[in-house]
C-alpha distance (Angstrom), angle and dihedral (degrees) to the residues before:
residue distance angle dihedral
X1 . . .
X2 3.85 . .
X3 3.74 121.5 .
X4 4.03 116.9 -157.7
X5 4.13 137.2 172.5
X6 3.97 85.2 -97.7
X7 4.33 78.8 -156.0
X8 4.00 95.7 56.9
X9 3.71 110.0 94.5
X10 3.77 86.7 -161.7
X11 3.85 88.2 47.6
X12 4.08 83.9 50.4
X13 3.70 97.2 57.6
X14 3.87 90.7 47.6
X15 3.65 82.0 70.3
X16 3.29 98.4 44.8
X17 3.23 90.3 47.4
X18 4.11 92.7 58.7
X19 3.62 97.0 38.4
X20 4.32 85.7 63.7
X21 3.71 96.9 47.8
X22 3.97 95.6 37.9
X23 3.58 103.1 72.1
X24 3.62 101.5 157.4
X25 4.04 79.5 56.7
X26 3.66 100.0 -133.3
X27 3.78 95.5 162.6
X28 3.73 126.1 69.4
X29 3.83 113.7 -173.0
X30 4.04 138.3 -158.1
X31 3.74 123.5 -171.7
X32 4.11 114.2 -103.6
X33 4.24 79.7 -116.2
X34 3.84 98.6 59.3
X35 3.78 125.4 110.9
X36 4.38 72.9 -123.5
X37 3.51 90.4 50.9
X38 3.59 102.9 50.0
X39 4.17 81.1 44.5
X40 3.52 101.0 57.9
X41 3.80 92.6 39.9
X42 3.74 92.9 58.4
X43 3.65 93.0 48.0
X44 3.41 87.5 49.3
X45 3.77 92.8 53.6
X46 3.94 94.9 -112.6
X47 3.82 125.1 142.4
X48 3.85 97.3 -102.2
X49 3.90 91.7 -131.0
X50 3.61 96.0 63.4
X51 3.74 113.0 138.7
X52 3.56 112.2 156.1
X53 3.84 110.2 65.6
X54 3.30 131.8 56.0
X55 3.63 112.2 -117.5
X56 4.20 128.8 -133.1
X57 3.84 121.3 -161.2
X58 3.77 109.7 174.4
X59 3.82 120.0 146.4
X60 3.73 99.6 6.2
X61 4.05 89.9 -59.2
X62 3.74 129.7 106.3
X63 3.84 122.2 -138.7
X64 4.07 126.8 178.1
X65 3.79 149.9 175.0
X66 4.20 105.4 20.4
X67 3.74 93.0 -17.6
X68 4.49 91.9 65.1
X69 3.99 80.3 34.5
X70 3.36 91.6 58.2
X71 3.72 100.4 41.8
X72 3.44 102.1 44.4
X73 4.18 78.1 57.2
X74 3.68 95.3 57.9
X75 3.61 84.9 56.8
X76 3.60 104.5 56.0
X77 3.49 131.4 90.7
X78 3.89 129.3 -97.9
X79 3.95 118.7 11.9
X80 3.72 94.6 -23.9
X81 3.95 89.2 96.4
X82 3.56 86.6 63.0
X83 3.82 91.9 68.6
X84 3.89 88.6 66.6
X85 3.92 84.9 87.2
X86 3.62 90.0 81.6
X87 3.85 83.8 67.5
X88 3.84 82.1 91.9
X89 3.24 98.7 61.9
X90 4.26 113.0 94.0
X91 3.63 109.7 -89.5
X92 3.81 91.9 -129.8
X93 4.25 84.7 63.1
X94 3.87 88.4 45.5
X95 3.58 95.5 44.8
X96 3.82 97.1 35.6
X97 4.18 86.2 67.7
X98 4.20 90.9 36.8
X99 3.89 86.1 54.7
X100 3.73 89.6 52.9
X101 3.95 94.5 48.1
X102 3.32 92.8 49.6
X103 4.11 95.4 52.9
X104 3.50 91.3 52.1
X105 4.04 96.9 46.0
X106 3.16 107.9 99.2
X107 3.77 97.1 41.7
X108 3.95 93.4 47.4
X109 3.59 93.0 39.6
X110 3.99 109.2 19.0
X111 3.73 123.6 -141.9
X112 3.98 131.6 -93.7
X113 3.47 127.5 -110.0
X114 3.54 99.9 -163.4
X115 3.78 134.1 24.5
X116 4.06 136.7 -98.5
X117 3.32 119.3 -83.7
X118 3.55 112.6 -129.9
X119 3.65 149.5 -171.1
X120 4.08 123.4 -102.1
X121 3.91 79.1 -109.1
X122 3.76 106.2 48.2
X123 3.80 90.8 48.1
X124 3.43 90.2 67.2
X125 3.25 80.9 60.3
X126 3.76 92.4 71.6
X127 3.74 139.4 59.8
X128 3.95 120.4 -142.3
């Protein structure tokens, strides 16, 4: 399950993004905002107001900011498993340069007003 900022265009393409190079479609996603969000961050013991990471549950355990990046990479098809190297490097480095994507997001990228529209397929895709 991924969790995203459902209003960050940048945050928007990430899906995207994994929904094209996932085609066995291993990942179901929910915006951070949902009623399924806010769910599965509390049982995941994560401030429900959380907005600026994306958010990895896989096997019962929660991962976010470079780590659920990184993850979710390792799990895609292609060369993007390759990027799982970075894994080594300390998650204060890693993090250091997600924190200062994510404080910039909205400005670089802007924020939606109004959700995807999406095939009968891909919103099964998607948890509300």
């Amino acid at each position: 399950m991924v969790l995203f900022d459902g209003e960050c265009n940048l945050c928007n393409g990430a899906v995207t993004f994994i929904i094209r190079r996932d085609p066995d479609a291993q990942f179901k996603f929910a915006p951070l905002q949902s009623d399924t969000g806010r769910m599965l961050l509390s049982s995941a013991s994560l401030p429900a107001d959380i907005q600026d990471t994306i958010v990895l549950i896989e096997h019962g355990q929660s991962f976010t900011k470079s780590t659920a990046a990184l993850r979710i990479a390792k799990r895609l098809n292609r060369l993007w498993p390759l990027f799982y190297v970075f894994i080594i490097v300390p998650k204060p480095i890693r993090n250091m340069i997600y924190h200062w994507i994510a404080r910039y997001r909205y400005a670089w990228f802007g924020r939606k007003e109004s959700c995807m529209l999406m095939t009968p397929e891909l919103r099964q895709r998607f948890i509300e």
